[in-house]
DRENDO-1510 file (C-alpha; in Angstrom, 1 decimal, always signed):
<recs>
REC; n; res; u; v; w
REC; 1; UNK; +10.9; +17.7; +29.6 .
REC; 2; UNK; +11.3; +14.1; +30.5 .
REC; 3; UNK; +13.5; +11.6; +28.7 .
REC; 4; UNK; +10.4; +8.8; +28.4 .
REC; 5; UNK; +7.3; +9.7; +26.7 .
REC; 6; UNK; +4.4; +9.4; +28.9 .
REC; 7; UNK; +2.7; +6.2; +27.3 .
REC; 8; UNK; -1.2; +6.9; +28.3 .
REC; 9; UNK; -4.0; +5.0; +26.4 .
REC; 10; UNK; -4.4; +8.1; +24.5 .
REC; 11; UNK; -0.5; +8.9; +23.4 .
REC; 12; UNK; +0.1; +5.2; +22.9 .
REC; 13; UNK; -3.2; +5.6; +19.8 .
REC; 14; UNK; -1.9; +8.7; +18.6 .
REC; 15; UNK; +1.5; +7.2; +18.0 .
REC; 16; UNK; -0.4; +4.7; +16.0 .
REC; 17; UNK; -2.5; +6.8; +14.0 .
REC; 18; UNK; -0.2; +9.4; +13.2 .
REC; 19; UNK; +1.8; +6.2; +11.5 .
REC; 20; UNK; -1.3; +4.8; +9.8 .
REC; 21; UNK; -2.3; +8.5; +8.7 .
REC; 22; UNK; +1.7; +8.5; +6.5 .
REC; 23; UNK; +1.4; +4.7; +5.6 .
REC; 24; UNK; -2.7; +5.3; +3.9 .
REC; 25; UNK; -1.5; +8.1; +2.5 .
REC; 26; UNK; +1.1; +6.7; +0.9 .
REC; 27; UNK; -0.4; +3.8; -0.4 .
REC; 28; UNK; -2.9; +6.2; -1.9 .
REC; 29; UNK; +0.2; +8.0; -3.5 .
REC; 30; UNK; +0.9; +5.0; -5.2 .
REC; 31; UNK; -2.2; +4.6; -6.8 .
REC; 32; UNK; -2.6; +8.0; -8.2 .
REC; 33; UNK; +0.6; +7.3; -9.9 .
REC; 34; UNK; -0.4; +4.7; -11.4 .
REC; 35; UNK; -3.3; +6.0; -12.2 .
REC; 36; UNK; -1.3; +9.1; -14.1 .
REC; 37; UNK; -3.3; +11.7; -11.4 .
REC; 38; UNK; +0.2; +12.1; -9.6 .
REC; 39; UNK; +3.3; +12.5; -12.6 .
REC; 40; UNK; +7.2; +13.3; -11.4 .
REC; 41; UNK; +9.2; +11.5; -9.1 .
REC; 42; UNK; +7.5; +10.1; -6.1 .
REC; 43; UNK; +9.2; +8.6; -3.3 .
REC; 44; UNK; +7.4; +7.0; -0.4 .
REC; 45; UNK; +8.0; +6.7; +3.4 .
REC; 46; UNK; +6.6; +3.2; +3.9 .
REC; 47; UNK; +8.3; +1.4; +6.8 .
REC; 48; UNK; +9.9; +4.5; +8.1 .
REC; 49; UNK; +7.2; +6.1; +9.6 .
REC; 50; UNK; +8.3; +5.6; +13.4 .
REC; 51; UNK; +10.9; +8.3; +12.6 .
REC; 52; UNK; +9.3; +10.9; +11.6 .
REC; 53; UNK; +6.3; +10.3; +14.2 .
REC; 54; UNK; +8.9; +9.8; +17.3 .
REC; 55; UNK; +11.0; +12.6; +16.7 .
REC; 56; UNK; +8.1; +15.0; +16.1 .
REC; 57; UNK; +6.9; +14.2; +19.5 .
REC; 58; UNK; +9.5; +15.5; +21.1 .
REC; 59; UNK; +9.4; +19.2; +19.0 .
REC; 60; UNK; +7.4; +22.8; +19.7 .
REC; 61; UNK; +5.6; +24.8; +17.4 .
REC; 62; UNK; +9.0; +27.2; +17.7 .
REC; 63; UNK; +10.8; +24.6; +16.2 .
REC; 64; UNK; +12.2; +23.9; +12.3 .
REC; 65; UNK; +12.3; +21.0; +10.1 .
REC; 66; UNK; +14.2; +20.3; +7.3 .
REC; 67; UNK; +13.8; +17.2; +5.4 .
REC; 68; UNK; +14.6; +14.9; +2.5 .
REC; 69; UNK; +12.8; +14.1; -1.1 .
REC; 70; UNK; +11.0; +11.8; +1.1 .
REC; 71; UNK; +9.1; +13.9; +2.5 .
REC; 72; UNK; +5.9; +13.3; +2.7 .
REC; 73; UNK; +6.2; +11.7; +6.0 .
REC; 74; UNK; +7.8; +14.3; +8.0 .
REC; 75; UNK; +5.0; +16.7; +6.4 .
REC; 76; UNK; +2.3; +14.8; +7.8 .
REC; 77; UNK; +3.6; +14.2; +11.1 .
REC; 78; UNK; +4.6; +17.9; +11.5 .
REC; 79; UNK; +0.8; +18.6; +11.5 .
REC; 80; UNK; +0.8; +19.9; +7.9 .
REC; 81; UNK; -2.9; +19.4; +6.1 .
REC; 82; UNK; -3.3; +16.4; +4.1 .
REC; 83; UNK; -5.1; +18.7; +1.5 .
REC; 84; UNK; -2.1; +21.1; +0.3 .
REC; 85; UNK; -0.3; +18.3; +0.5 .
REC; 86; UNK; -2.1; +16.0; -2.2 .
REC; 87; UNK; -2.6; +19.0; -3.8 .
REC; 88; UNK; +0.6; +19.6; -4.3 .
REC; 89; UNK; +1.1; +15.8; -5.5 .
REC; 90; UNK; -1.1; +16.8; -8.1 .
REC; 91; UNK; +0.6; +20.4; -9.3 .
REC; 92; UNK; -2.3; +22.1; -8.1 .
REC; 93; UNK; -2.5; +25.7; -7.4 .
REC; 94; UNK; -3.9; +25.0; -3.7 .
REC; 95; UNK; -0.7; +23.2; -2.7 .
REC; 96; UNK; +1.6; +23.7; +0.4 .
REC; 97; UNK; +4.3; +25.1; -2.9 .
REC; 98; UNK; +1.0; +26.5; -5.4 .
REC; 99; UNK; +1.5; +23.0; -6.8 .
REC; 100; UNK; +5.7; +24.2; -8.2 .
REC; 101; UNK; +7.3; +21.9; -6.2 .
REC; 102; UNK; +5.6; +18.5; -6.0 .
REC; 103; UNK; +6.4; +15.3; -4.1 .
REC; 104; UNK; +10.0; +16.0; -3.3 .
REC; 105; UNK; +9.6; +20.2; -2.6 .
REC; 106; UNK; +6.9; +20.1; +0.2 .
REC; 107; UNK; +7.3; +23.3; +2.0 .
REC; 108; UNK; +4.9; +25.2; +4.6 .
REC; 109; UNK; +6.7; +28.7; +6.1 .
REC; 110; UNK; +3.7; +28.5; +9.3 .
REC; 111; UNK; +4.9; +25.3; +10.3 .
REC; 112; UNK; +8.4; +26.1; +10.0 .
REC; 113; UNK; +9.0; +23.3; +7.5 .
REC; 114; UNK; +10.9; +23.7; +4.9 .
REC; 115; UNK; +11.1; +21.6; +2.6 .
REC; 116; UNK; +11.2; +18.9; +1.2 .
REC; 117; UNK; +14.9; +19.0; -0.5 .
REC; 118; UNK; +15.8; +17.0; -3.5 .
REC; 119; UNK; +19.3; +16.9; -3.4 .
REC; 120; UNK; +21.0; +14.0; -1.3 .
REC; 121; UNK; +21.9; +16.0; +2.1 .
REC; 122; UNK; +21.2; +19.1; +0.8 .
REC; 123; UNK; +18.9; +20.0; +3.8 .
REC; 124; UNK; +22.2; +20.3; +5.8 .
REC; 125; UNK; +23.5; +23.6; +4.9 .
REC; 126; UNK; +19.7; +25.0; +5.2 .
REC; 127; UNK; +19.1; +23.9; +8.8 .
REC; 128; UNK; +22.9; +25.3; +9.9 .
REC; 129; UNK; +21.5; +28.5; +8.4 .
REC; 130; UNK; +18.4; +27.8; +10.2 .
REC; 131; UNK; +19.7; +27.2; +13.7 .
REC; 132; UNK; +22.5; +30.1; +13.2 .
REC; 133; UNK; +19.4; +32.4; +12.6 .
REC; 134; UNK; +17.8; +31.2; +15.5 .
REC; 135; UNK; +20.4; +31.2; +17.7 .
REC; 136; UNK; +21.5; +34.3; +17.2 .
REC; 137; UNK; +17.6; +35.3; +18.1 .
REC; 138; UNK; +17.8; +33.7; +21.1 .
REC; 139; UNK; +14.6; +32.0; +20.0 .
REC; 140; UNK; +15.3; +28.7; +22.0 .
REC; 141; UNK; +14.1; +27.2; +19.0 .
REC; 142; UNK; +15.9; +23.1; +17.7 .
REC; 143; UNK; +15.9; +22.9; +14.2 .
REC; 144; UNK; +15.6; +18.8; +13.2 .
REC; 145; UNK; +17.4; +17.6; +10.4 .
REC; 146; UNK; +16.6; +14.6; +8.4 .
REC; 147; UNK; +18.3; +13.0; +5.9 .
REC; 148; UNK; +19.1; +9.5; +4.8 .
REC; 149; UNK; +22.8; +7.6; +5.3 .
REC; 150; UNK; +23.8; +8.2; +1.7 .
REC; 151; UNK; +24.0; +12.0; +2.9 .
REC; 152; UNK; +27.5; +10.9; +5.4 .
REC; 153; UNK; +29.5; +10.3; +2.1 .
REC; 154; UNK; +28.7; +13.8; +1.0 .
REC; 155; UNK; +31.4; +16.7; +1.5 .
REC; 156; UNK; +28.6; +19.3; +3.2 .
REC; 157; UNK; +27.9; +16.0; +5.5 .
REC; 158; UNK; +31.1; +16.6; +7.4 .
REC; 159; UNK; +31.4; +20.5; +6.9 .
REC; 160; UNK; +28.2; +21.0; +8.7 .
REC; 161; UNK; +29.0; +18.1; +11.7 .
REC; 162; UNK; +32.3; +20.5; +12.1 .
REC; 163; UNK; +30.1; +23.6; +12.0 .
REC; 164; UNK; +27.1; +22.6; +13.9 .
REC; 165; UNK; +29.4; +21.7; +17.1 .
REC; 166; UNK; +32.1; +24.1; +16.1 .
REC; 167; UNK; +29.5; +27.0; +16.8 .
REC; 168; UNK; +27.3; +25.0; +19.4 .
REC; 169; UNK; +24.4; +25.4; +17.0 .
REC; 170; UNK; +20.9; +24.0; +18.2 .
REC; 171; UNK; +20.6; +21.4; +15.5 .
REC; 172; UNK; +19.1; +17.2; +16.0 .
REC; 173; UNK; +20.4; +15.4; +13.2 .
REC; 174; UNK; +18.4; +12.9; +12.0 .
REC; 175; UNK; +20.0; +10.4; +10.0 .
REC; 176; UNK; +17.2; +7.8; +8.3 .
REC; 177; UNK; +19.5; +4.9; +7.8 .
REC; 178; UNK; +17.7; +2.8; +5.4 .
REC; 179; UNK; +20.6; +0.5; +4.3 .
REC; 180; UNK; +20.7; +1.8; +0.6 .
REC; 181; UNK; +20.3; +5.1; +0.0 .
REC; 182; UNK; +19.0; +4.7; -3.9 .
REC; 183; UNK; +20.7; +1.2; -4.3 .
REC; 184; UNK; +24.3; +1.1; -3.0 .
REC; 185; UNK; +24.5; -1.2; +0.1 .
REC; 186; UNK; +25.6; +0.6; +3.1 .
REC; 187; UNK; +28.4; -2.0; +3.5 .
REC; 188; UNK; +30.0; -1.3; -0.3 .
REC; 189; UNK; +29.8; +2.7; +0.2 .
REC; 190; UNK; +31.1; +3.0; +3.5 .
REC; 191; UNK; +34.1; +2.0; +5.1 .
REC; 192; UNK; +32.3; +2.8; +8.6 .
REC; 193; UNK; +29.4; +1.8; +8.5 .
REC; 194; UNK; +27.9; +3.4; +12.2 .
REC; 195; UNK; +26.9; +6.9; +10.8 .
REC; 196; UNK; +26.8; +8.2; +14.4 .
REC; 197; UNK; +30.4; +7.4; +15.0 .
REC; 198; UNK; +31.1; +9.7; +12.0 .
REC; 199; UNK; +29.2; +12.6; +14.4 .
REC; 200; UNK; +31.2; +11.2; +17.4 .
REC; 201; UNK; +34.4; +12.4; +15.3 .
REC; 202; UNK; +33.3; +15.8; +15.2 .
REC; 203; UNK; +32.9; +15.8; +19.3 .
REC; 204; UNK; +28.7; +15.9; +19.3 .
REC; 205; UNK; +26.7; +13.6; +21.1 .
REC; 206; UNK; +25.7; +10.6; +18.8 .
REC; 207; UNK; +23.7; +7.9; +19.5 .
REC; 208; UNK; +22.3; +4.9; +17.2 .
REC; 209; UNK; +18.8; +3.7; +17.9 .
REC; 210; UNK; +15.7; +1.3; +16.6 .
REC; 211; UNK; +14.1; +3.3; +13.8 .
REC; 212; UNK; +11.4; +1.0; +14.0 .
REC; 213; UNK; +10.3; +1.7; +17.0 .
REC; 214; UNK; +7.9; +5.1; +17.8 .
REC; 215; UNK; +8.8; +4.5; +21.2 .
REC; 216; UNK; +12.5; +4.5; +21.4 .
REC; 217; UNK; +12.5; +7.0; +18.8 .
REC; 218; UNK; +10.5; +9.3; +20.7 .
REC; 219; UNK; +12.8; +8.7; +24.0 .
REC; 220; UNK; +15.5; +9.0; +22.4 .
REC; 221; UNK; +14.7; +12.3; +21.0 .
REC; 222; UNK; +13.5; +14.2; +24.0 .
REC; 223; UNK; +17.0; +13.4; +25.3 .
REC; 224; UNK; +18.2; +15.3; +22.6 .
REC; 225; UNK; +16.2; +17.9; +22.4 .
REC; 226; UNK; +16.7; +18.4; +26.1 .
REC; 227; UNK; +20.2; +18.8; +25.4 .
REC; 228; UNK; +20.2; +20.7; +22.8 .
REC; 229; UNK; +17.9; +23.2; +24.4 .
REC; 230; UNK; +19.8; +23.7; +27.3 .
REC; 231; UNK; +22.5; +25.1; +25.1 .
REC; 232; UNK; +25.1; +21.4; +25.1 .
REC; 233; UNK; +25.0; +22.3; +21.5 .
REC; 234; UNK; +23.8; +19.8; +18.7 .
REC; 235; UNK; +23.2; +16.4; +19.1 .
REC; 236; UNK; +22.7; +13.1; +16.1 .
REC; 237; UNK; +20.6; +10.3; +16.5 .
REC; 238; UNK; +20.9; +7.4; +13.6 .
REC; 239; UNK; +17.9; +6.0; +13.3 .
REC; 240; UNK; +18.0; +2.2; +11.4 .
REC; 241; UNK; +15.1; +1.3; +9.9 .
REC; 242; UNK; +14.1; +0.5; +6.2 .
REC; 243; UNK; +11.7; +1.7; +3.5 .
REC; 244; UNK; +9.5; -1.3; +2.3 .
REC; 245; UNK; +9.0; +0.0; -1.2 .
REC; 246; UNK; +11.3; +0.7; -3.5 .
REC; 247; UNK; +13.2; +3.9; -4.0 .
REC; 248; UNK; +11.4; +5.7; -5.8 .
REC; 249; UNK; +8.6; +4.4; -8.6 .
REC; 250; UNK; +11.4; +3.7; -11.1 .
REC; 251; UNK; +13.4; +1.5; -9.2 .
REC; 252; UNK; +13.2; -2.1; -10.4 .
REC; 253; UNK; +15.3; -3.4; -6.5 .
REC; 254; UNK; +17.6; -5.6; -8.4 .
REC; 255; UNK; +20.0; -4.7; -4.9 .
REC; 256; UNK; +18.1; -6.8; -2.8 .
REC; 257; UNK; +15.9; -9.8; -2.2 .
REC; 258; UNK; +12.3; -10.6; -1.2 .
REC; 259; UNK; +13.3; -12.9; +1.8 .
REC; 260; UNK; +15.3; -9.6; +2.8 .
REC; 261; UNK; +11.7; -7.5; +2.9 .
REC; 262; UNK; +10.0; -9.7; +4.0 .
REC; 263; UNK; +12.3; -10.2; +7.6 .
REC; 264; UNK; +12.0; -5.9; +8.1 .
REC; 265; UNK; +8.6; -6.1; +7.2 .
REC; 266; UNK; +8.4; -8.8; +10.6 .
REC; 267; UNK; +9.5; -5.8; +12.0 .
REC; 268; UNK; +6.8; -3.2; +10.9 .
REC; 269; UNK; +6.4; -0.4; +13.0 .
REC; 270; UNK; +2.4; -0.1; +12.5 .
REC; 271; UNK; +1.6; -3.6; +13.0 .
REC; 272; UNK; +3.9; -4.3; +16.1 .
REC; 273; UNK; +2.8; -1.4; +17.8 .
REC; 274; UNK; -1.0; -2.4; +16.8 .
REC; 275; UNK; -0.2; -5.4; +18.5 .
REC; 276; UNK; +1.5; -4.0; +21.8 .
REC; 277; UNK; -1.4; -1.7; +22.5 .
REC; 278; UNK; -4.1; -4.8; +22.0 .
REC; 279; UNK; -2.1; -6.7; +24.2 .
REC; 280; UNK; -2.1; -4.0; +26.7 .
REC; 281; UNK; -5.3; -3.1; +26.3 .
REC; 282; UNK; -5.0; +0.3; +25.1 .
REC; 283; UNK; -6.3; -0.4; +21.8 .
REC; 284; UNK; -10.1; -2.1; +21.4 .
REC; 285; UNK; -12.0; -3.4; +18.1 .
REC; 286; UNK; -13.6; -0.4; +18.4 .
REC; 287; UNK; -11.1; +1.7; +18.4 .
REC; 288; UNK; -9.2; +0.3; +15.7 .
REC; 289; UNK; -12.2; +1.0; +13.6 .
REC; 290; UNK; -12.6; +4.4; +14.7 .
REC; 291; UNK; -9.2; +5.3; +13.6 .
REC; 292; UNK; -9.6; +3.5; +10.5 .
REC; 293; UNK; -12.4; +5.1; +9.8 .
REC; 294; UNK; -11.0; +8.5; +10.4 .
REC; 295; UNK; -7.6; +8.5; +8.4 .
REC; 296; UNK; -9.6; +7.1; +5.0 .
REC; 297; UNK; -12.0; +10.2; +5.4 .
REC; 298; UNK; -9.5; +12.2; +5.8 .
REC; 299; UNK; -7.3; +11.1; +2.8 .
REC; 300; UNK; -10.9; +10.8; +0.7 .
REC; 301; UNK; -11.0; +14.2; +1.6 .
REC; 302; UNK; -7.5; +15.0; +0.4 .
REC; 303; UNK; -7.9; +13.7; -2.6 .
REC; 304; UNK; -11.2; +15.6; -3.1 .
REC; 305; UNK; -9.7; +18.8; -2.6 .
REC; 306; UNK; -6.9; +18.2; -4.9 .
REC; 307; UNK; -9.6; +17.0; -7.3 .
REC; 308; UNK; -11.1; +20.3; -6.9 .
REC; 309; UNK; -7.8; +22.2; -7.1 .
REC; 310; UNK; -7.1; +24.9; -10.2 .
REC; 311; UNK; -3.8; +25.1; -12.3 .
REC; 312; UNK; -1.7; +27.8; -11.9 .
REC; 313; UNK; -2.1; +30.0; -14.8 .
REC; 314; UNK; +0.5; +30.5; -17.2 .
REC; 315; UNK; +0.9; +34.4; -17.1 .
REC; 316; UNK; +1.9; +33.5; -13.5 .
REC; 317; UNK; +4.5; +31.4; -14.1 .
REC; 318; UNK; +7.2; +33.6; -14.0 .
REC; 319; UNK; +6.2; +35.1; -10.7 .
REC; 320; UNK; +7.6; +34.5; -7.1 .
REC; 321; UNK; +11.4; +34.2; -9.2 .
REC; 322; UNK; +12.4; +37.2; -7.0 .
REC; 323; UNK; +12.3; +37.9; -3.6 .
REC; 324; UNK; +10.1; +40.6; -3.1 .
REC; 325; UNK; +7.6; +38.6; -5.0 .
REC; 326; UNK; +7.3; +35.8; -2.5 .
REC; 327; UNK; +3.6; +35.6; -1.2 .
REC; 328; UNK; +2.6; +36.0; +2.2 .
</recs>
């Protein structure tokens, strides 16, 4: 595996649609709350999306994923259906979790994902399990981690840094730093205020990079995942970047000001790498339409088949509560 991405006309569009596929379907998240066809929590990935893209780049099929109550994302860029996965925005039945788990609990056992977790870092415990299991199997297999900077003040934070290097466990840490976890400034929760120095403590590599860039973000994680696969143990990447809407669709974002958005949103990763590949000509009119074109009929599409979806019915719902019930 090389450490740089091999930046072809055709990677370089990928890279781009895969981002405008999470940032669409967001947005049409955001409507369908409003419009009461999408009820719970909902938090959305907006501005983040060269994470998520970047580091799945440099992952296998053999590979796991854990992730945050942010998740929709990571789901998408994992290669998870956009159809179970508004589905299960909408409780249906035909959801990636039969429509029990929702935004936050997006979960699909083929693609090794799982989850979707809703408690701040509690994905970190799961994917130490994870990689033990794996490891243990031999299966080569790098389990990837994400979880946002407001995980590092949390006690499991630190007992699974010790763990993951103190048993050389095959585990790329994620960290999404977004500045404010739900609303706290970095700066007022955290006396150090470099997450990956807090890995550096527990003797793993650790690096910080530009979470707003698919392209570093990729590089940086096949130099991980390299690592990591030929057995140096686990390996943390902080990845600074910053979620344009608000926390979740509660959040009135009385922490911070417009001028602050509107100086990240400069720095949008969809629109600055729109604009690299135009200027390098890997990116025409036409294909701009083209992938427009294809990402709204395939969100239409979404939303169709939730649209379509059935309700769970209610002499099932105490099924699947043990675990020789679980479904295939």
């Amino acid at each position: 595996m090389s450490e740089k991405p091999h930046l072809d006309r055709a990677h370089g569009q990928h890279l781009f649609k895969e981002m405008l596929r999470i940032r669409r379907f967001e947005a049409r998240c955001a409507e369908l709350y409003q419009a009461q066809k999408i009820r719970g929590f909902l938090h959305l990935y907006d501005g983040e999306e060269a994470v998520a893209v970047g580091i799945m780049q440099a992952l296998e099929e053999r590979d796991a994923v854990v992730a945050t109550y942010r998740d929709h994302g990571h789901a998408i860029a994992r290669g998870i259906a956009m159809g179970p996965l508004m589905a299960e925005m909408y409780g249906m039945l035909e959801g990636c979790s039969r429509g029990r788990g929702g935004s936050m609990h997006f979960f699909d056992r083929s693609k090794r994902f799982y989850g979707g977790n809703a408690i701040v870092g509690g994905g970190l415990p799961l994917a130490i399990g994870v990689a033990l299991a794996d490891k243990d199997l031999r299966s080569g297999a790098v389990t990837a981690c994400f979880f946002g900077e407001g995980a590092a003040g949390e006690g499991e934070f630190h007992e699974c840094m010790n763990l993951a290097e103190l048993w050389q466990l095959p585990v790329l840490f994620v960290c999404e730093n977004n500045l404010y976890a739900m609303g706290m400034p970095l700066e007022y929760a955290e006396a150090e205020t470099d997450i990956y120095r807090k890995a550096s403590a527990y003797r793993m590599p650790a690096e910080a990079i530009d979470g707003m860039a698919p392209i570093a973000v990729e590089a940086a994680a096949r130099r991980a995942v390299e690592s990591i696969r030929t057995g140096n143990g686990p390996y943390f990447l902080e990845c600074r970047t910053y979620r344009f809407r608000a926390h979740s669709m509660f959040d009135a974002q009385l922490y911070r000001t417009k001028e602050e958005v509107a100086l990240w949103k400069a720095r949008d990763p969809l629109s600055r790498m729109q604009a690299w590949l135009q200027e390098s000509h890997m990116l025409s009119s036409d294909d701009l339409a083209r992938i427009d074109g294809e990402v709204e009929a395939e969100i239409d599409e979404a939303v169709a088949f939730a649209e379509a979806g059935t309700w769970e019915p209610v002499e099932d719902l105490e099924r699947f509560v043990l675990m020789d019930e679980v479904p295939e």
